[in-house]
C-alpha positions as CSV (number, residue, x, y, z in Angstrom):
1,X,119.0,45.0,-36.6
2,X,116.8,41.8,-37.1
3,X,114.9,41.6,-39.8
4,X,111.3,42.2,-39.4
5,X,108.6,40.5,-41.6
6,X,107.1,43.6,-43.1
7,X,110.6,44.6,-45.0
8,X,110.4,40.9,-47.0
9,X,107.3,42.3,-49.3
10,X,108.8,45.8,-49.4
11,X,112.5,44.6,-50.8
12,X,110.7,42.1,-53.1
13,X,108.6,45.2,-54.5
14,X,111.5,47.3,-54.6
15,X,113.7,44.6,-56.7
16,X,110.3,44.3,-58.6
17,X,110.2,47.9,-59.7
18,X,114.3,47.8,-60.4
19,X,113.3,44.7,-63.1
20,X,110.4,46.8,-65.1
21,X,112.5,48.3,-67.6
22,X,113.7,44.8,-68.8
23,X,112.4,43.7,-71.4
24,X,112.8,40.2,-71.7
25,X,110.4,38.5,-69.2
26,X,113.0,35.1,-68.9
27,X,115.7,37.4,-67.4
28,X,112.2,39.2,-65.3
29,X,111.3,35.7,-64.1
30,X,114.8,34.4,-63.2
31,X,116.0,37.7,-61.3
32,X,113.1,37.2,-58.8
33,X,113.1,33.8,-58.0
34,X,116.7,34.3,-57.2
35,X,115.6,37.8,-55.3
36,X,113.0,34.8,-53.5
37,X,116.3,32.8,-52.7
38,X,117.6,35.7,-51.4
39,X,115.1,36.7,-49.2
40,X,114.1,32.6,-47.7
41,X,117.7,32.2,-46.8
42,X,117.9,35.5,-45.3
43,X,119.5,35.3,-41.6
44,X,117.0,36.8,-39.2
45,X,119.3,37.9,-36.7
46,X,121.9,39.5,-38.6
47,X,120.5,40.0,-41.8
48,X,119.0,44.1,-41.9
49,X,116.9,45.5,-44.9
50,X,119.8,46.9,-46.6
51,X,122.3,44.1,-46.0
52,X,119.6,42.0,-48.2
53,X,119.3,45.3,-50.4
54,X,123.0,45.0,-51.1
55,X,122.4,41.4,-52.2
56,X,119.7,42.1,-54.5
57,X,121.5,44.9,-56.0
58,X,124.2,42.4,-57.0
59,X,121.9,40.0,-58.3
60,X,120.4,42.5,-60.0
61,X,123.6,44.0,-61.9
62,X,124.2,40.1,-62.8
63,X,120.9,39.5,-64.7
64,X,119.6,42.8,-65.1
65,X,122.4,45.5,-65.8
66,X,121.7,49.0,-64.8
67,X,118.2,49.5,-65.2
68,X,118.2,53.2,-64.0
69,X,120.7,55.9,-63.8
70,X,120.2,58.5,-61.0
71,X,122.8,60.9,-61.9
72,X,120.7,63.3,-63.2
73,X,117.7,63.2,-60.6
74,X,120.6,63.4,-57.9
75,X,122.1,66.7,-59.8
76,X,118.9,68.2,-60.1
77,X,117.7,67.7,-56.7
78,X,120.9,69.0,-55.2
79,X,120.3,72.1,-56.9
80,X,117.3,72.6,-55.8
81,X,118.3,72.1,-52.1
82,X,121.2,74.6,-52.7
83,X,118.6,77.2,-53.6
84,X,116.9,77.7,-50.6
85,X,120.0,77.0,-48.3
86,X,120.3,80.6,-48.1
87,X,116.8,81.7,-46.9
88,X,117.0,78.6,-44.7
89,X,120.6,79.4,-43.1
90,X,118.9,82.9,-42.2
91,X,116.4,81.0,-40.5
92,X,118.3,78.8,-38.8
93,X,120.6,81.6,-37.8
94,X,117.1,84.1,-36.6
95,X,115.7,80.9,-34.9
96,X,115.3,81.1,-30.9
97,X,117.0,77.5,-31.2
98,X,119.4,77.5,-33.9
99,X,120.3,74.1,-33.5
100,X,116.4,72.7,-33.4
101,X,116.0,74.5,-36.5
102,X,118.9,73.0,-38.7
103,X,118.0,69.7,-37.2
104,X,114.3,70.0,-38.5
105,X,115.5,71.4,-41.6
106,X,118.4,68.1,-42.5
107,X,115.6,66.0,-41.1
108,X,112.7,66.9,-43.4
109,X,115.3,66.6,-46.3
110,X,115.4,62.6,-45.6
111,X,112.4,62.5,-47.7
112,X,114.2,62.7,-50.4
113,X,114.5,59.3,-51.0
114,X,113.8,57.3,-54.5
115,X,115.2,54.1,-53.0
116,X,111.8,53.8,-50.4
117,X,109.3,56.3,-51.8
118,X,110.2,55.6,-55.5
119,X,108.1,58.9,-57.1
120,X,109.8,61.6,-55.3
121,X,108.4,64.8,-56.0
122,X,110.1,68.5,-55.6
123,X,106.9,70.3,-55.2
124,X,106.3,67.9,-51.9
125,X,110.0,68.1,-50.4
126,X,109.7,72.3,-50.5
127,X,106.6,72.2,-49.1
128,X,107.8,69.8,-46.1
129,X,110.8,72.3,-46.2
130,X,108.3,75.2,-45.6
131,X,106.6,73.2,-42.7
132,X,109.6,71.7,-40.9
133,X,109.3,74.1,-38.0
134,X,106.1,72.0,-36.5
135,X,108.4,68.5,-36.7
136,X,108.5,67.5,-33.0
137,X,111.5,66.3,-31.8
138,X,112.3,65.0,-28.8
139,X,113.0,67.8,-26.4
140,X,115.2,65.3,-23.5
141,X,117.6,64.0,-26.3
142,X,117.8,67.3,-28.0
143,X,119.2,68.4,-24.6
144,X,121.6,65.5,-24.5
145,X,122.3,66.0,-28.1
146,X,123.5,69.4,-27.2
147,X,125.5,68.3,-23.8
148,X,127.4,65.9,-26.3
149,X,128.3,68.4,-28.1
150,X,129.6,70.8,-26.1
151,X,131.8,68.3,-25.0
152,X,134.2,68.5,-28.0
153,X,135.9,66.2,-30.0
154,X,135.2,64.6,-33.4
155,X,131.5,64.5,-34.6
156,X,130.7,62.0,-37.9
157,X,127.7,63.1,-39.6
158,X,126.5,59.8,-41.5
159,X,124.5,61.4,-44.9
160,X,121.9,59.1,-46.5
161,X,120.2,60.8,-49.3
162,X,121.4,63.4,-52.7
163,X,119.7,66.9,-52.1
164,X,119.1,66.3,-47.7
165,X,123.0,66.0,-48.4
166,X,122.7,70.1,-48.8
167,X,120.3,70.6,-46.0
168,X,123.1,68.4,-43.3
169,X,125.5,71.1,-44.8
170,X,123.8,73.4,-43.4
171,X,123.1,71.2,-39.9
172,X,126.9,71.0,-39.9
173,X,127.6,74.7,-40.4
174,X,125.2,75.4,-37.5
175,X,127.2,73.0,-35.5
176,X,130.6,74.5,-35.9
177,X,129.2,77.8,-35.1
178,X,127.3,76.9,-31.9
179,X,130.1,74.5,-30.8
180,X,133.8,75.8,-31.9
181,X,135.5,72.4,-30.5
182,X,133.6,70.3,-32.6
183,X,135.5,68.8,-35.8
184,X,132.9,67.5,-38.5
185,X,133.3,64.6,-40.6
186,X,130.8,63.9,-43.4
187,X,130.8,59.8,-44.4
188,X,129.0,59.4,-47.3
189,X,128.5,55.9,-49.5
190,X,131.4,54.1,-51.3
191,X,129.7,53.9,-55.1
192,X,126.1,55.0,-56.1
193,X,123.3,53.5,-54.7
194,X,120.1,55.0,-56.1
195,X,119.8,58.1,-54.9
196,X,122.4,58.0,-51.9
197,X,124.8,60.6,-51.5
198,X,128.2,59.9,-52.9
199,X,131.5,62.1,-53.0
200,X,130.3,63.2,-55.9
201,X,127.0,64.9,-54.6
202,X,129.4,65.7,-51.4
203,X,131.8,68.1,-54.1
204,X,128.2,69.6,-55.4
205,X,126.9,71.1,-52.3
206,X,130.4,71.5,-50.9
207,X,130.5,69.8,-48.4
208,X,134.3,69.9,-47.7
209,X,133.9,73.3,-47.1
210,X,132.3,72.7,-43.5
211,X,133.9,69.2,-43.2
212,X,136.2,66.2,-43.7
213,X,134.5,63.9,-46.6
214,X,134.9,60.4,-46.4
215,X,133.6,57.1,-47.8
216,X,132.3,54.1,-46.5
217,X,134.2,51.9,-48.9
218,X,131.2,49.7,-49.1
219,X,130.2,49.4,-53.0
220,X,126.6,48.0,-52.7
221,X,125.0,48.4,-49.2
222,X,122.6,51.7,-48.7
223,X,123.1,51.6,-45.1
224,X,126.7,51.8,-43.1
225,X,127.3,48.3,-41.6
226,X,129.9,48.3,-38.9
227,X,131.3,45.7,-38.8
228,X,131.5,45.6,-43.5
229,X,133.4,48.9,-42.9
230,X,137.1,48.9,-44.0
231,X,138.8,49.2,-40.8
232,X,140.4,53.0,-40.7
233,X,136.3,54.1,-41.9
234,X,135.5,52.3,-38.7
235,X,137.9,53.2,-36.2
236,X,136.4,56.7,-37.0
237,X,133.5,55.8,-36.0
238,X,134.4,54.1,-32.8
239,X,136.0,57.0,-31.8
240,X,134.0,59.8,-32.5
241,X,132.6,61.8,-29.8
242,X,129.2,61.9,-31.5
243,X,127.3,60.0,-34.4
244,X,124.6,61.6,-36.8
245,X,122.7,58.9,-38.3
246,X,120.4,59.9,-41.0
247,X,117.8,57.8,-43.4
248,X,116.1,54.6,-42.3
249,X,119.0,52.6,-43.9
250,X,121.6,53.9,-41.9
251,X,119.2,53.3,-38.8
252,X,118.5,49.8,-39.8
253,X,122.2,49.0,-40.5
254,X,123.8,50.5,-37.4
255,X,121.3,49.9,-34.8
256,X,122.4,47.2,-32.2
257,X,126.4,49.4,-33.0
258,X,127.1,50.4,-29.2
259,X,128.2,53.9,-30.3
260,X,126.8,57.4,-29.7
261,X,124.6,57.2,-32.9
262,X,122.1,59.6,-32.4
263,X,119.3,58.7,-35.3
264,X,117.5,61.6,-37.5
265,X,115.4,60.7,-40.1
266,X,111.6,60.6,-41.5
267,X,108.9,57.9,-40.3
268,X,108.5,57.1,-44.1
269,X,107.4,53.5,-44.4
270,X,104.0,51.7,-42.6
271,X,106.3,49.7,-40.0
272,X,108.3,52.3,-39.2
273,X,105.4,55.0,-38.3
274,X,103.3,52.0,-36.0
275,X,106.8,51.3,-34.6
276,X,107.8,54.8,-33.7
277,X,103.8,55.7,-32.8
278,X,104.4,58.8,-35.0
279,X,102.7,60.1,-38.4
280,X,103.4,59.4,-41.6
281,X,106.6,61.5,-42.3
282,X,106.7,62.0,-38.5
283,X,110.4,63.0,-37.2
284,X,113.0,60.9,-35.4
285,X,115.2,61.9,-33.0
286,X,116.7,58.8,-31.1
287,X,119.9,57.4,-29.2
288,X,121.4,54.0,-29.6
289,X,122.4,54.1,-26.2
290,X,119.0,55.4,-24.5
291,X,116.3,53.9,-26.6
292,X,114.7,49.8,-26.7
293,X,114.2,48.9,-30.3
């Protein structure tokens, strides 16, 4: 997607914050001018928010090392997403709509998401847990949604965040139960990136127990670009009967694809909400196909 002048402040900040626990204020200085570099020679028409994230991250492993492990935080909220996955899949499975339900449910968990938000706090994802019933979603590609799906074939659920990972578990299980001739495939990212989901957060929640797990094979990027996808990751794509996109990356990164992406995540940052006309933390629910971005 093109690059839009509100996400140039917001990656500065963000490479900004990634610097503060360096010490030495030469290394400090030199990492964002060349973050500045980054972003002035930035291609406007190719070049989305997390392709320029993926940059930065480099850059940033170059002059700054690793200046924050999330393995921990990602454990931690994983468990805590596992904990209520059992009230919440006899909800889903009591709910007039099943499906609506375990949409609301993996949508809400996109909050979770240190990458955007920074200060992520637990108490504030249960609570938008406990209130996901009253996210709107749109009811005409809901319907469509569910048309796709009864069609069969091969759906890719594309995960974004650690601990949402848990609550598109249970999306997925509601899936196979409400459409048999469906065959789920999870992609998550190729190395950690913040807070993303991995195979290794994938194995926590087990994941493989409702799906096929796969990769992207992209080390850096917290988004799935098409066309930096190895080719057999891509082909999957491409051929899948249905696409869930989740997390503003993956919606920045694949939008402009051509496939059957249909988009689920939180209206989290200023641009986004104006853009969408929502809330703040207002729900998506979009087709690449259907809609003009």
């Amino acid at each position: 997607m093109k690059l839009h002048a509100e996400c140039i402040p917001c990656l500065a900040r963000s490479a900004l914050n990634r610097a503060r626990s360096v010490t030495d204020p030469a290394a400090r200085t030199e990492y964002m001018r060349r973050v500045c570099e980054i972003l002035a020679s930035a291609d406007a028409d190719y070049d989305s928010a997390p392709l320029l994230d993926a940059r930065i991250i480099r850059l940033g492993r170059e002059y700054l090392g690793v200046t924050q492990d999330y393995a921990q935080i990602k454990r931690s909220f994983n468990a805590l997403m596992l904990g209520v996955c059992g009230e919440l899949r006899a909800r889903i499975e009591s709910a007039a709509d099943p499906l609506l339900a375990a949409l609301q449910f993996s949508m809400v968990g996109n909050y979770i998401d240190f990458n955007l938000l920074g200060d992520v706090n637990p108490d504030t994802a249960l609570r938008l847990i406990g209130e996901a019933a009253d996210r709107k979603l749109d009811a005409a590609e809901l319907a469509r949604l569910k048309s796709d799906l009864s069609g069969g074939g091969e759906l890719v659920l594309v995960h974004d965040n650690c601990g949402e990972v848990a609550l598109d578990k249970l999306l997925l299980e509601t899936i196979a139960r409400l459409y048999p001739n469906i065959r789920p495939v999870s992609l998550v990212r190729g190395a950690p990136i913040a807070n993303d989901a991995t195979r290794e957060d994938a194995a926590q929640v087990g994941l493989s127990d409702v799906a096929e797990v796969l990769d992207n094979g992209l080390p850096d990027l917290p988004g799935t670009q098409i066309d930096q996808l190895p080719e057999a990751v891509r082909e999957r794509l491409e051929r899948a009967a249905v696409i869930i996109a989740k997390g503003q990356g993956n919606f920045e990164s694949m939008i402009g694809c051509g496939l059957n992406v249909y988009y689920l995540l939180l209206s989290k940052c200023e641009h986004y909400t104006s853009w969408f006309g929502f809330e703040h933390f207002g729900g998506v629910l979009a087709n690449e196909l259907r809609r003009s971005f």
